[in-house]
N, C-alpha and C positions, 0 to 999 in steps of 0.2 A: 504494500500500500504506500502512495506517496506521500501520505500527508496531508494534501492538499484539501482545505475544507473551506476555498472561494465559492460563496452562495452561485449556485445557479438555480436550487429551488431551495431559499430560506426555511432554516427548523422553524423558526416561529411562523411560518405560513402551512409547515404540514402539518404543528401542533393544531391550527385553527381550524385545518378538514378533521383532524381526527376529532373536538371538541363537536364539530358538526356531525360526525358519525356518530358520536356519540349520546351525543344528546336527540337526532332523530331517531336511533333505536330506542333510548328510554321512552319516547313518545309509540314508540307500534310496539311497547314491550318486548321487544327482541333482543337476546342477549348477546353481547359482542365478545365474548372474553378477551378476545386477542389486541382486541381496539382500546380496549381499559387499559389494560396491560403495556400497550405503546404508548398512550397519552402519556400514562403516569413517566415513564420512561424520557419521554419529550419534552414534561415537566423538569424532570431533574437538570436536564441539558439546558433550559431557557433558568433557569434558576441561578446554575453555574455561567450565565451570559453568554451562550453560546447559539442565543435566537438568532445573533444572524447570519451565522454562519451557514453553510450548508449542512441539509439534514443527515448527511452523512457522518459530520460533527458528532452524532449520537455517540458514534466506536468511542469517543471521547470518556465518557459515562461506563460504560461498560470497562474500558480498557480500567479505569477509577474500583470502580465494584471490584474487578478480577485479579487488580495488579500484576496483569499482561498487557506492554506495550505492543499494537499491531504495525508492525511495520516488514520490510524487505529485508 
């Protein structure tokens, strides 16, 4: 992986589909497990200020949790 986390589609724009996934399933009662599960995730990443980064950015969070850097 190179690194490279220049927005070309902004974390904080995929946290806002995922906040709209999520919130139209709670309206048709349909459960998303997978989409909770990312928000919260997307949460952590826009917390640590990495909304504008690219959503990719996320590895960031994970690589944090696992204390495995991803790289080449």
């Amino acid at each position: 992986m190179n690194r490279t986390f220049k927005p070309s589609f902004a974390l904080d724009l995929a946290y806002k589909d995922l906040d709209l996934v999520n919130a139209f399933a709670k309206e048709l009662k349909v459960p998303v497990f997978l989409a909770s599960v990312a928000r919260q995730m997307f949460e952590m990443a826009r917390a640590k200020g990495l909304g504008s980064e690219d959503n990719t950015a996320l590895v960031k969070v994970l690589e944090e949790l696992t204390n495995i850097q991803v790289r080449k």
